[in-house]
C-alpha positions in Angstrom: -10.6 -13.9 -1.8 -7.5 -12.1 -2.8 -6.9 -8.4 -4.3 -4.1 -6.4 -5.8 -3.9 -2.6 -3.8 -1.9 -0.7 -6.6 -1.5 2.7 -5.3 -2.7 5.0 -8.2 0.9 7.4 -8.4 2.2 5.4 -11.5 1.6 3.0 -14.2 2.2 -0.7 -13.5 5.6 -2.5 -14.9 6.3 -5.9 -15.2 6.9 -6.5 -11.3 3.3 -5.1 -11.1 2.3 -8.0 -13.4 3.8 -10.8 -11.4 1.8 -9.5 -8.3 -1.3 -9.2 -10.2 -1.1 -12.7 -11.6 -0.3 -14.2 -8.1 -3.3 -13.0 -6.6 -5.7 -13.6 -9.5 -4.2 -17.1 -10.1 -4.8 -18.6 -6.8 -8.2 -16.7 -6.2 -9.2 -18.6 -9.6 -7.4 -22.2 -8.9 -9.4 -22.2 -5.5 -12.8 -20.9 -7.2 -12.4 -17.6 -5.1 -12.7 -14.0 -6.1 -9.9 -11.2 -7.2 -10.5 -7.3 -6.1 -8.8 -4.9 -7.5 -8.6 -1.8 -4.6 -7.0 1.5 -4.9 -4.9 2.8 -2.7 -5.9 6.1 -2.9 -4.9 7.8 0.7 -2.1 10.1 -0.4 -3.5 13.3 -2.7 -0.2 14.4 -2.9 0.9 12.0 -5.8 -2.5 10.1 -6.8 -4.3 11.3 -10.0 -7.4 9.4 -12.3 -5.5 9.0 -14.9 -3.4 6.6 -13.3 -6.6 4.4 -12.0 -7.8 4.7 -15.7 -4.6 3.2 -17.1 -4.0 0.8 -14.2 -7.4 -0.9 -15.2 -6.7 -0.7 -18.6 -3.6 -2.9 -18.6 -4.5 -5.5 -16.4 -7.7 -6.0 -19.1 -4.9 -6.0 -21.7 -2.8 -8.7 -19.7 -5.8 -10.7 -19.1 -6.5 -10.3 -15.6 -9.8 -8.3 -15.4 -11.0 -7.8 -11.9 -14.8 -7.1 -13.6 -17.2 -5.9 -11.2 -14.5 -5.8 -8.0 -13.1 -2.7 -8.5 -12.6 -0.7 -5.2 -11.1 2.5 -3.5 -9.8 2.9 -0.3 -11.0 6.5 -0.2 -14.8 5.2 0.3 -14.2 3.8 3.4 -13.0 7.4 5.0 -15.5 7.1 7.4 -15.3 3.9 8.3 -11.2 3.7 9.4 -12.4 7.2 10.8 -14.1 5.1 13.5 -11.2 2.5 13.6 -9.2 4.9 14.9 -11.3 6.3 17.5 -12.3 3.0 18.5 -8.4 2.7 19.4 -8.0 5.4 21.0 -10.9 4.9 22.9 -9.2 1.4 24.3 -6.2 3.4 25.3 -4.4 2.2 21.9 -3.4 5.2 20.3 -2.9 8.8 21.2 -2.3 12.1 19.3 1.3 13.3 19.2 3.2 16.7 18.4 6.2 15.4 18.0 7.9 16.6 13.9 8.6 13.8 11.5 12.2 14.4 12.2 11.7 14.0 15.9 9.3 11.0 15.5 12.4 8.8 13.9 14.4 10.1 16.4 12.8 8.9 19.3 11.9 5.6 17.3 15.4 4.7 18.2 17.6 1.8 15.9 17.7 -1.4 15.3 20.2 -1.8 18.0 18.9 1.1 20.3 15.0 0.6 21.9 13.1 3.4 21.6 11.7 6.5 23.8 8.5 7.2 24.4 6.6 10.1 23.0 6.0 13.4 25.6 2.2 13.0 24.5 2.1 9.1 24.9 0.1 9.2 27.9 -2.4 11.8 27.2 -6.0 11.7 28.9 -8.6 9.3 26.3 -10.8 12.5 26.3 -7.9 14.5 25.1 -6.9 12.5 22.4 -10.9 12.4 20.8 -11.0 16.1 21.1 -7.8 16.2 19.4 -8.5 13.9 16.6 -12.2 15.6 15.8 -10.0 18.9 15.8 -7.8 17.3 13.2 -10.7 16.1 11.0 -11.9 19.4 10.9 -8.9 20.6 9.7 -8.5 22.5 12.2 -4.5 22.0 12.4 -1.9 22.8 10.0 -0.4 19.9 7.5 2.2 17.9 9.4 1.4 19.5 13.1 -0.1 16.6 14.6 -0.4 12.6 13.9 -2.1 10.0 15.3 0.2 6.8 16.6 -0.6 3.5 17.8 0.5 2.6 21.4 2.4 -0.7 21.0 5.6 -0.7 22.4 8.6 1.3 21.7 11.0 -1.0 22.9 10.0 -4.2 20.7 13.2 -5.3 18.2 10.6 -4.6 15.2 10.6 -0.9 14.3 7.2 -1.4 12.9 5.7 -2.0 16.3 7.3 0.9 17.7 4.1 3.3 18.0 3.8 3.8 14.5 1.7 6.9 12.7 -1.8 5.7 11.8 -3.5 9.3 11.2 -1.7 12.3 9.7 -2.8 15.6 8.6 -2.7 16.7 4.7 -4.5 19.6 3.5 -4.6 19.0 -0.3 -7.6 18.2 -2.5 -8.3 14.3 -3.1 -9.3 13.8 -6.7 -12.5 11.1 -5.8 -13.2 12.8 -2.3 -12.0 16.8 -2.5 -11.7 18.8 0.0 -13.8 17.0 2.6 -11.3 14.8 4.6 -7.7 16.9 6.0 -6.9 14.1 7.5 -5.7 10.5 6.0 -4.4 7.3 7.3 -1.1 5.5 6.6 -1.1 2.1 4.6 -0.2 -0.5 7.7 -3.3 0.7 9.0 -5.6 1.3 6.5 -4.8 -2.2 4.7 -6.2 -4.6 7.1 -9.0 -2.7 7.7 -10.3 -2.5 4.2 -9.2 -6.2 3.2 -11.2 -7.0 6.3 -14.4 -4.8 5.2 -14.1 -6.7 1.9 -13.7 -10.0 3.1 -10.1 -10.6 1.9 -9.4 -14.0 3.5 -5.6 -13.9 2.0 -3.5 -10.4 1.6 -0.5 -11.5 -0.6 1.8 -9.1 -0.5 5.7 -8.8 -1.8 8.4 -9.8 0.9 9.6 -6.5 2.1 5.9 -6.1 4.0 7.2 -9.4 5.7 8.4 -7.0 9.1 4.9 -5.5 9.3 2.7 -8.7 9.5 2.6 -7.9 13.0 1.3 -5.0 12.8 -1.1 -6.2 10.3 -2.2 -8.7 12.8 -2.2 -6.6 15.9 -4.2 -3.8 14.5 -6.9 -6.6 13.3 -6.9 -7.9 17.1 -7.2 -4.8 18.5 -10.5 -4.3 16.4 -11.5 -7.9 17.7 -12.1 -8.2 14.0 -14.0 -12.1 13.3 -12.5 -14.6 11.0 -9.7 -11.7 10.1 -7.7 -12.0 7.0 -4.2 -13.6 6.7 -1.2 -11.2 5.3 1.2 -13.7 3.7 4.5 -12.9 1.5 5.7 -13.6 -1.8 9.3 -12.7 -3.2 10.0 -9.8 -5.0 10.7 -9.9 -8.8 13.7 -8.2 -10.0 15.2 -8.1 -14.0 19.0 -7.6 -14.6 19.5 -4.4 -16.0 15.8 -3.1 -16.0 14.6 -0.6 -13.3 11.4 -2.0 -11.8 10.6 0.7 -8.5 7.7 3.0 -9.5 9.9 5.6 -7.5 12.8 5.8 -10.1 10.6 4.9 -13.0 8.8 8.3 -11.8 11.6 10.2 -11.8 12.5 9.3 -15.0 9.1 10.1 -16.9 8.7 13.5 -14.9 12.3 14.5 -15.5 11.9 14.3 -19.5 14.5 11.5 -19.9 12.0 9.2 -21.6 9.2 10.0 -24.0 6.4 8.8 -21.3 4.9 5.8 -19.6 4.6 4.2 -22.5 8.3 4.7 -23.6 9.6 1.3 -24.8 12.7 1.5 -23.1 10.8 1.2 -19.7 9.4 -2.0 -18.5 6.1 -0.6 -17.9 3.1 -2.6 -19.3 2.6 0.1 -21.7 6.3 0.7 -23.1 6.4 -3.4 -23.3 3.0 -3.4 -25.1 4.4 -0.4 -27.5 7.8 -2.4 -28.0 5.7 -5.1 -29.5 5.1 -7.7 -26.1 2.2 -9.4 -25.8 0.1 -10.7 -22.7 0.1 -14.3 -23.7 4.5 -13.5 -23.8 4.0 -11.7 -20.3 1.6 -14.5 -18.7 4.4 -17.5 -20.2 7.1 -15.3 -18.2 5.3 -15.2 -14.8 4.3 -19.0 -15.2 8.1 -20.1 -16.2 9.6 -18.4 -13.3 7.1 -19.8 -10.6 6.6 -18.5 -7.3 8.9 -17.6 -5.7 9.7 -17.2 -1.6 12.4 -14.5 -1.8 13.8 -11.6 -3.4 14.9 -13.1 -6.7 16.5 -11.6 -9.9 15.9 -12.9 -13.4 17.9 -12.9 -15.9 15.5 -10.2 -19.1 16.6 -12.9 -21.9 14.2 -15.2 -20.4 11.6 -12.6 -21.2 12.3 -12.1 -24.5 12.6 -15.9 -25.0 9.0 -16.1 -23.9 8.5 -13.6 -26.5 9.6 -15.7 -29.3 
């Protein structure tokens, strides 16, 4: 069981599409199943219209995820309790410390790291805390929750990283009713693990937080947990694949929309006359691939032709 977790900020592009078709592709070759889950735990930058067109082009490209269609906003309550359980165990804690103060005391890659001030607050203090913070009882930003791992392991990602944060701002499946939300290195094992993911292919810049993938799944003394694996990263010469920048561009009025056919969106490549069987010959010719690799576009269009 495998699943593509588009975060709903954007429309997909053609990296998107290699992704998708990795995960549907070997859930089909081994007779599994293929979810489609939404990454929906940021209201700052997520809107429906981007789940509607999301689903939308992966039916167009031929990889239609049917009735597995899932959001990571419906299990709120659920990674609610993951995180208590934690702290519970003595494996988390709420902290006070800014954003700006939070990298600071994370240290570098060639300086360990400090511990937080509020590290070793009493179990009983940190469940008041965190019930004070889901009742949104604390400004945006004040407080966070953080695993305790170890600050002075060589990966940064193990360094007590945020789990829980505070954002007041209205969700557009869940509203008003959760001020608090939980960052993606925790929230992702959890919900492939509710689902039954046994595989979580992922792109080879998550490579660094496998552990933390693994150790938050241990710490749950999740059964039969699921398996984060990486896959390179697909790059075109000359085309600007990072949802980021491709944002920037739409929202700035440099390019007509989503759809523009200067963009390597599905959309703009669908309006610039592409067609899935030309985008499915593309991801087949160039394989999979281990690292981050960069093709050359003509290879595109020759698929195309």
């Amino acid at each position: 069981c495998t699943r593509f977790p588009p975060e709903p900020n954007g429309y997909l592009h053609i990296g998107s599409a290699y992704a998708i078709h990795t995960n549907y592709s070997i859930a089909r070759k081994l007779n599994g199943t293929f979810h489609l889950r939404f990454d929906d735990t940021n209201p700052l930058k997520e809107d429906i219209k981007y789940v509607h067109s999301i689903i939308e082009d992966m039916k167009w490209l031929g990889y239609d995820p049917g009735n597995h269609i899932y959001f990571g906003s419906d299990y709120s309550e659920q990674l609610y309790n993951a995180a208590v359980q934690l702290i519970k165990r003595g494996k988390a804690y709420v902290c006070e410390l800014t954003p700006d103060e939070v990298r600071e005391y994370r240290g570098t890659l060639t300086e360990t790291g400090r511990e937080s001030p509020f590290r070793n607050r009493p179990v009983e203090e940190n469940l008041k805390l965190f019930e004070s913070m889901k009742l949104g009882e604390f400004p945006t930003g004040s407080k966070t929750v953080r695993a305790k791992i170890d600050m002075s392991s060589p990966n940064i990602n193990l360094r007590d990283p945020v789990i829980y944060r505070i954002i007041h701002a209205e969700h557009y499946r869940t509203g008003n009713d959760w001020p608090i939300y939980p960052m993606y290195d925790f929230a992702h094992p959890i919900q492939d693990a509710i689902e039954g993911i046994t595989y979580s292919l992922c792109s080879i810049e998550f490579k660094g937080h496998r552990p933390l993938y693994e150790w938050v799944l241990n710490e749950l003394e999740i059964p039969e947990p699921p398996r984060q694996r990486e896959f390179g990263r697909l790059n075109l010469t000359g085309v600007v694949t990072s949802k980021r920048f491709l944002r920037a561009l739409v929202e700035g009025g440099y390019v007509e929309g989503w759809d523009d056919p200067r963009l390597p969106t599905l959309q703009g490549l669908r309006r610039r006359g592409f067609t899935p069987k030309s985008i499915q010959s593309f991801i087949e010719v160039i394989g999979g691939i281990r690292t981050e690799s960069t093709v050359d576009i003509s290879l595109l269009d020759h698929c195309l032709r």
